[in-house]
C-alpha positions in Angstrom: -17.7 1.3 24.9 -15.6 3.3 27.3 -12.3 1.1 25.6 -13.1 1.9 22.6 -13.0 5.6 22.9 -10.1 5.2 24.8 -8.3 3.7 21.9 -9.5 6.0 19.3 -8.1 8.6 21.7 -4.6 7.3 22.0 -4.6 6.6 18.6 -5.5 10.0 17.3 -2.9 11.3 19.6 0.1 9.0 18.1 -0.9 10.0 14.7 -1.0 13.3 15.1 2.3 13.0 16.8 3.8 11.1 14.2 2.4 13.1 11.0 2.3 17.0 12.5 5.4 16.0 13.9 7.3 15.6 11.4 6.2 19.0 9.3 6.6 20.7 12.6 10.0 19.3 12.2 10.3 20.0 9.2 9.4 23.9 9.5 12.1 24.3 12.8 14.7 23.2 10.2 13.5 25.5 7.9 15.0 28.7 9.7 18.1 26.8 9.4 17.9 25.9 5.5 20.6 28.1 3.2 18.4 30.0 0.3 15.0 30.3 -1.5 15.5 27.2 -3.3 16.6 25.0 -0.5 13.4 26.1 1.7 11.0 25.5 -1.8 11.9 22.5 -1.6 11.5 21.8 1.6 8.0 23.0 1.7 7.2 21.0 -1.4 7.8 17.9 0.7 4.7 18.9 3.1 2.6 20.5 0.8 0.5 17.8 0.1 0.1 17.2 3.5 0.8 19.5 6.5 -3.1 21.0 6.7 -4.4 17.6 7.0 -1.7 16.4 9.3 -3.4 18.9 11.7 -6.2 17.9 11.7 -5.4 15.0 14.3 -5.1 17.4 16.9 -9.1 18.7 16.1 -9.8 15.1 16.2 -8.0 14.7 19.5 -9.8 17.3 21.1 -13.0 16.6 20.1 -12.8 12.7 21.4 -11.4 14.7 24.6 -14.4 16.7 25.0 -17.4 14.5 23.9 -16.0 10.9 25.6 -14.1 12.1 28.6 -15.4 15.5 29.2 -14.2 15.8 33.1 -10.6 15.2 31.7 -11.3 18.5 29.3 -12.7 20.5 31.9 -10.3 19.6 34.3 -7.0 20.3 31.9 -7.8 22.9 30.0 -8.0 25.7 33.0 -4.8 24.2 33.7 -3.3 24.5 30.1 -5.1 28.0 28.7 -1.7 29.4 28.1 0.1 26.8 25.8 -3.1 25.4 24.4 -3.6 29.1 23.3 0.0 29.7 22.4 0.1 26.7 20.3 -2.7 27.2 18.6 -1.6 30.8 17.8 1.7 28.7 16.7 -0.1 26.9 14.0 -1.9 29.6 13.0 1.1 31.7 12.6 2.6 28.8 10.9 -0.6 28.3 8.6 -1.0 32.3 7.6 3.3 32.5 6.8 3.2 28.8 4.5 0.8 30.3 2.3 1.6 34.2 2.2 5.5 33.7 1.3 4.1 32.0 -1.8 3.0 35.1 -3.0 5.0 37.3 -1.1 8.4 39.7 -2.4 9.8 42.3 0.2 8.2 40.4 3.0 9.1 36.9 2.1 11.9 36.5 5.0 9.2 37.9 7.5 7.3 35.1 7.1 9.9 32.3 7.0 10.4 33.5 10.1 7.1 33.1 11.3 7.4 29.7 9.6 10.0 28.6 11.8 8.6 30.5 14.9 5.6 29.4 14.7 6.8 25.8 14.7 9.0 26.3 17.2 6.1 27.5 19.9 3.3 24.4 18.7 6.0 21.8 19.4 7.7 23.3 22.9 4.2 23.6 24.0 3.0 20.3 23.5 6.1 18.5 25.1 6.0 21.7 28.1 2.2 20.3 28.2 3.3 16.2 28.1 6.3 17.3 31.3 3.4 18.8 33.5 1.3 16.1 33.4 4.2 13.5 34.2 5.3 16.0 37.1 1.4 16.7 38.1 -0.2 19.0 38.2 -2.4 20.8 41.6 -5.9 19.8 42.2 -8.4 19.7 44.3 -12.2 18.4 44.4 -11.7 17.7 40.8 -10.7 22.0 40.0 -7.2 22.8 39.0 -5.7 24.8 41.8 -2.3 25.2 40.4 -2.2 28.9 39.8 -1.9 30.4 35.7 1.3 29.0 35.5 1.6 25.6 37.4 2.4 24.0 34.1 5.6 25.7 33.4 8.3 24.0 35.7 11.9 23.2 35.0 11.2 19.8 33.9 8.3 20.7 31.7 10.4 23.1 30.0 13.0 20.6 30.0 10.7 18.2 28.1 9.4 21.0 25.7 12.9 21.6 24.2 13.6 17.9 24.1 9.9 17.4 22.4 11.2 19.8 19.8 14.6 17.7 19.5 12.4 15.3 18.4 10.1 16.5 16.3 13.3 18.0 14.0 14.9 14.3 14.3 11.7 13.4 12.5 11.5 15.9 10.8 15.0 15.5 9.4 14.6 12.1 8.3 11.2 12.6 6.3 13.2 14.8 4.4 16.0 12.3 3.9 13.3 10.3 2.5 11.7 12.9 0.4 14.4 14.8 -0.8 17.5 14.4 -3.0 20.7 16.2 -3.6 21.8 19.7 -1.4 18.9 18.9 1.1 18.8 15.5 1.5 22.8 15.5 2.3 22.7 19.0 4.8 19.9 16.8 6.4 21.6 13.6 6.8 24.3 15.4 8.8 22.1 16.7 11.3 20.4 13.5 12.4 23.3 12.2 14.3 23.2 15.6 16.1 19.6 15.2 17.1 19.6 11.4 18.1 22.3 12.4 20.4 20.5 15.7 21.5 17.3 13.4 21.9 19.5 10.9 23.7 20.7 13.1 26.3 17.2 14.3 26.8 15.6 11.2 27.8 19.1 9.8 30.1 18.2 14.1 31.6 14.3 13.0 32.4 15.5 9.7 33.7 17.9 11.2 36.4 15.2 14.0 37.2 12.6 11.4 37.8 14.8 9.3 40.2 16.5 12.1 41.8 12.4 14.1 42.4 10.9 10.6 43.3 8.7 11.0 40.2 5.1 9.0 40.8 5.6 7.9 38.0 8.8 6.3 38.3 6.4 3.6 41.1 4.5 2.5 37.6 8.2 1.5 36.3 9.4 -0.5 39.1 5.9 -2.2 39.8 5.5 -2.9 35.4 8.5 -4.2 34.3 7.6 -5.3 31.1 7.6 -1.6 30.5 11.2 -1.8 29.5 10.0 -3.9 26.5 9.7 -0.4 25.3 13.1 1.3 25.3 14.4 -1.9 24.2 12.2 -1.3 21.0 13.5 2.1 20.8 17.1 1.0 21.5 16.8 -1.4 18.7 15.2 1.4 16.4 18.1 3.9 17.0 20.5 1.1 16.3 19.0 0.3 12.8 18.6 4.6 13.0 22.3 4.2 12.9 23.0 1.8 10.5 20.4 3.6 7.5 22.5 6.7 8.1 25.8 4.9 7.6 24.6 2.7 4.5 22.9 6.6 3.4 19.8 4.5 2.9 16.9 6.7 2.8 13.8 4.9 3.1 14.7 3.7 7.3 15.3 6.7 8.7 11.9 7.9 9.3 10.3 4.6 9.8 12.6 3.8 12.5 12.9 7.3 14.4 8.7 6.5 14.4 9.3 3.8 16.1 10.7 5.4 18.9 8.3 7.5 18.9 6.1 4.6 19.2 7.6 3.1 21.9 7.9 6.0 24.0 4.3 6.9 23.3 3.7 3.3 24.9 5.8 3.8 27.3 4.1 6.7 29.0 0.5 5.8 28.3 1.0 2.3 29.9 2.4 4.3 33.1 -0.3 6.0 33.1 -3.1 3.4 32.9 -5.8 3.0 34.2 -5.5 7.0 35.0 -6.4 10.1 32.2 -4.8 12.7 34.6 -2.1 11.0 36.4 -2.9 10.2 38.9 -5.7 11.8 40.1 -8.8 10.4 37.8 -9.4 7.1 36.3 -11.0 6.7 32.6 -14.0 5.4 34.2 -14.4 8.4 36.6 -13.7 10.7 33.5 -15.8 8.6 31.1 -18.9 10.2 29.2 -22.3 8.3 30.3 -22.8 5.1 28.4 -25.5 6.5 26.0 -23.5 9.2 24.9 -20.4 7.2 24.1 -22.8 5.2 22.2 -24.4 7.7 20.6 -20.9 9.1 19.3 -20.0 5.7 18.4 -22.6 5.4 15.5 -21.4 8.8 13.8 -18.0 9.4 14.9 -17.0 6.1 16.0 -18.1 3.6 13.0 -17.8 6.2 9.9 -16.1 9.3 10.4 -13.0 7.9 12.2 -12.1 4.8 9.5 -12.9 7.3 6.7 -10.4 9.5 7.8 -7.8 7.0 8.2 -8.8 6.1 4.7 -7.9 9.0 3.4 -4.5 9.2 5.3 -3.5 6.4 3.8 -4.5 6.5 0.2 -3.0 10.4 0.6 0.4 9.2 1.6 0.4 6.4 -1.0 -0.6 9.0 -3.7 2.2 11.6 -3.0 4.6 8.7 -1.7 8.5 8.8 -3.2 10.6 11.3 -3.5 9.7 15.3 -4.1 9.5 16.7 -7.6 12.9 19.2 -7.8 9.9 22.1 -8.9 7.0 23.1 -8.9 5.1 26.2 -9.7 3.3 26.8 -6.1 2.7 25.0 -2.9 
C-alpha cells in the first residue's frame, strides 16, 4: 500500500510539472510577446486548460499530507516562504488571466502580473527542488534551519534554471499550438533556452562535485542512473532536429522527455528517502489503515477519473489554436 501511494505521488508531481509547466512557461513569455493580439493568442492556447493544469499541485499536496504526513510536517516549516509566495504567484497569475479580459486602462497592469506572477510560482518551485538536493537542517525530525535555510546560492541557482525550463516548455507548446507571428518569434527562442537550460544543468553538475553534494554518492554507487541523461541527450538531439525541419508537433514532446528523465533522475537518487536523506518512505508513511482507507476513495476512483479527464481534455482541444475568439 505504501508503493502505491508512493507512485501516485511521483506521478502527480510529473504531471503537474509537465502540464503547469508549460502555461507557467507560457505566461513568462508573455511579458516578452509584442502587442494585444500576439498575447490573445497566446492565452487562447491555455485557456482551455491552465486552471485544471493546477490542480496537480492540490492533488500533490493532499497525497503529501494524508499518505506521508511526517514528510508535510517536516517540510513545510522549512518552506512557509516560497510555498506562500508561490501560491500568492498563482493567485496573482489567476486574478490578472481573467481581469485583462475585461479590463481597458489597466490591461498592461495585469499582463504584468501575468508574467510576474509566473515568474515567482516557477523560481520557487526549482529554489524549493535546489534545497532539498543541497539539505536542508534538522534535528529530532524538526527543521532547524532558520526562516531562510532554503534560499542558498545553489537553490537560487536551480530556481532560475527551473524557470529556463519551464519557458523551453513553454515555448514549444506554443510552437505546437500556434501558427504564423507567434509560432516563428517562438521557434527562435528555443535554441536560446536549450542552451540556457544546458548551461544550467553542466553549472549544478560542477557545484555538486566541487560541494561534495550527498547526492552525487547515489550517482557513483547507481550507475544505471546515466540511462537518464542519455534519454535526455537523445531528446535534445531530436529537440534539434524538429527545430531545423520547423516541424511542430516534436518539440514539446521531446523537451517532456527531458523533463522526464531528469524527474527520474533525481527521484531514483533519492530512493528509498522522501527528505533526502534524513527520512525513509517507510518512516514517513501513514499507518496501514489509513493508506487503505484513502485507497478506496482517492486511490481507486478519484485519481483514474481525473486522469480521465486530462486526457479526453487535451484530445478535445488538441491541434492548433483558433486565430480568434471572443473571450478566454
Amino acid at each position: 500500500m505504501v508503493m502505491f501511494w508512493v507512485a501516485l505521488l511521483a506521478i502527480s508531481i510529473l504531471i503537474y510539472l509537465l502540464l503547469d509547466g508549460f502555461d507557467l512557461g507560457v505566461g513568462m513569455l508573455f511579458g516578452l510577446a509584442d502587442g494585444e493580439a500576439r498575447r490573445d493568442e497566446m492565452l487562447r492556447t491555455i485557456a482551455p486548460v491552465w486552471d485544471g493544469n493546477e490542480t496537480w499541485l492540490v492533488v500533490t499536496g493532499v497525497i503529501m499530507w494524508g499518505a506521508f504526513p511526517v514528510v508535510y510536517a517536516m517540510l513545510m516549516p522549512a518552506f512557509y516562504i516560497p510555498v506562500v509566495v508561490m501560491l500568492l504567484g498563482l493567485i496573482l497569475r489567476g486574478v490578472a488571466f481573467e481581469f485583462r479580459g475585461k479590463a481597458s486602462r489597466s490591461r498592461r497592469v495585469w499582463d504584468v502580473s501575468f508574467t510576474v506572477g509566473s515568474f515567482a510560482a516557477s523560481f520557487m518551485q526549482g529554489a524549493m527542488v535546489g534545497a532539498l538536493v543541497q539539505g536542508l537542517q534538522f534535528s529530532n525530525g524538526e527543521y532547524v534551519g532558520g526562516t531562510f535555510g532554503w534560499l542558498t546560492g545553489f537553490s537560487v541557482l536551480c530556481g532560475i534554471g527551473l524557470c529556463f525550463g519551464y519557458a523551453l516548455l513553454g515555448a514549444c507548446w506554443l510552437v505546437g499550438k500556434c501558427e504564423g507571428p507567434i509560432r516563428e518569434a517562438t521557434r527562435r527562442q528555443i535554441p536560446l533556452l536549450a542552451v540556457a537550460v544546458l548551461a544550467f544543468l553542466v553549472v549544478v553538475f560542477t557545484h555538486a562535485l566541487v560541494e561534495h553534494l550527498p547526492i552525487l554518492r547515489r550517482w557513483i554507487e547507481r550507475p544505471y542512473l546515466f540511462v537518464f541523461p542519455l534519454i535526455g541527450a537523445g531528446a535534445a538531439a531530436v529537440l534539434a532536429t524538429s527545430i531545423l525541419r520547423h516541424d511542430d508537433y516534436w518539440p514539446f514532446h521531446m523537451v517532456a522527455l527531458i523533463f522526464v528523465a531528469a524527474f527520474a533522475t533525481l527521484a531514483l537518487s533519492f530512493w528509498p528517502y522522501m527528505i533526502p536523506f534524513v527520512i525513509t518512505i517507510e518512516e514517513a508513511a501513514a499507518p496501514h489503515a489509513s493508506l487503505a482507507f484513502m485507497f478506496w476513495g482517492a486511490g481507486l476512483f478519484v485519481f483514474p477519473l481525473m486522469l480521465l479527464y486530462v486526457a479526453v481534455g487535451y484530445r478535445v482541444f488538441r491541434g492548433k489554436t483558433a486565430a480568434a475568439a471572443d473571450h478566454y
